[in-house]
C-alpha positions as CSV (number, residue, x, y, z in Angstrom):
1,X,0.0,0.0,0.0
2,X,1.3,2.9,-1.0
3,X,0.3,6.3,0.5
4,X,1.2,10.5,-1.4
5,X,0.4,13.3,0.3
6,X,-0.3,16.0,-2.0
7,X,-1.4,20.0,-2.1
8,X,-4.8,20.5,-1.9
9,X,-4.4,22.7,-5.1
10,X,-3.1,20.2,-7.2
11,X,-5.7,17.7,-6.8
12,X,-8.1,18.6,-9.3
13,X,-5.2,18.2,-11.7
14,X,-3.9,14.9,-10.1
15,X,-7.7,13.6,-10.6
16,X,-7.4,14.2,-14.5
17,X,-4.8,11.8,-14.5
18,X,-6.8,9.2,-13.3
19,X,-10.0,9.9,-14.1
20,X,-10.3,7.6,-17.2
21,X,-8.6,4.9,-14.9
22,X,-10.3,2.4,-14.0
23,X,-9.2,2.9,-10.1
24,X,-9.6,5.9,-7.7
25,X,-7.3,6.2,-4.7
26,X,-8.8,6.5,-1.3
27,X,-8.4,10.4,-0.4
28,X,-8.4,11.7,3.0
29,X,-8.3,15.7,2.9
30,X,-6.5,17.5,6.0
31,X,-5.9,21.2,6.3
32,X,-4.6,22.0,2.8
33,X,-2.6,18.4,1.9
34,X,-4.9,15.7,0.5
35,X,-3.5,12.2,1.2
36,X,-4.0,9.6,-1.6
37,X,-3.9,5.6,-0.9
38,X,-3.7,3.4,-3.4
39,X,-1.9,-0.2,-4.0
40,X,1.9,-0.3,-5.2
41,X,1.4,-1.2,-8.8
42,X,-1.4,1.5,-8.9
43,X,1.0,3.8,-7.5
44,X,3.7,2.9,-9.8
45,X,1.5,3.3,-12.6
46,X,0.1,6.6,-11.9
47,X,3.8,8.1,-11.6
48,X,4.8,7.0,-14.6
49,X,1.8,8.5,-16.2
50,X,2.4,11.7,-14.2
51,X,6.2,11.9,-15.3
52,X,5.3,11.0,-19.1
53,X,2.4,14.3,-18.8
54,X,5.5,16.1,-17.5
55,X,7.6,15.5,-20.7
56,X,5.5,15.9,-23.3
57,X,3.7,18.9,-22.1
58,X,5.3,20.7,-19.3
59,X,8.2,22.5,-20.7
60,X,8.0,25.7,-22.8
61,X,10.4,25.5,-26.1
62,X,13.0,26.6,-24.4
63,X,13.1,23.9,-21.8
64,X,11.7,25.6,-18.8
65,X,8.7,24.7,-17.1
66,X,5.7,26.1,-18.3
67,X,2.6,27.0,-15.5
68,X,1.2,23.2,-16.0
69,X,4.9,21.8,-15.6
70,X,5.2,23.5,-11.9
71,X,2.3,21.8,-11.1
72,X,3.2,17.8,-12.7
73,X,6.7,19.0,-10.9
74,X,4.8,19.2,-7.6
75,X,3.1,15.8,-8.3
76,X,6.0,13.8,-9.2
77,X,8.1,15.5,-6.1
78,X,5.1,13.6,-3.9
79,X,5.6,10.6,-5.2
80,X,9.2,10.3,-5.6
81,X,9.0,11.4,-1.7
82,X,6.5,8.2,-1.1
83,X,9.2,5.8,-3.0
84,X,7.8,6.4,-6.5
């Protein structure tokens, strides 16, 4: 089990990523960090999807990150903290 604290900010975004999945983490909401449970491999999967949106759409053309990269940045950073 695998469990990401995010900001409460960037969980609308984080929910478009796994909208269309056919999973939803459990989400526990406290002050303004939302905490997100899920299993390992749905964990695993999720970051990858998360680092790919990063990639392909969160850098301007000169390689910095654009407003929507700051906020995949964030997301990554949360599960890289969690082991992911």
């Amino acid at each position: 089990m695998t469990k990401v604290a995010i900001k409460y900010q960037d969980l609308h975004h984080f929910l478009k990523y796994v909208e269309s999945e056919h999973f939803m983490p459990s989400i526990i909401v406290h002050n303004d960090l939302v905490y997100l449970k899920f299993s390992d491999d749905q964990a695993e999967y999720i970051s990858e999807k998360i680092k790919y949106a990063l990639i392909e759409e969160g850098f301007d053309m000169n390689y910095n990150l654009n407003s929507k990269g700051v906020i995949l940045q964030r997301l990554v950073d949360s599960f890289v903290k969690s082991g992911w």
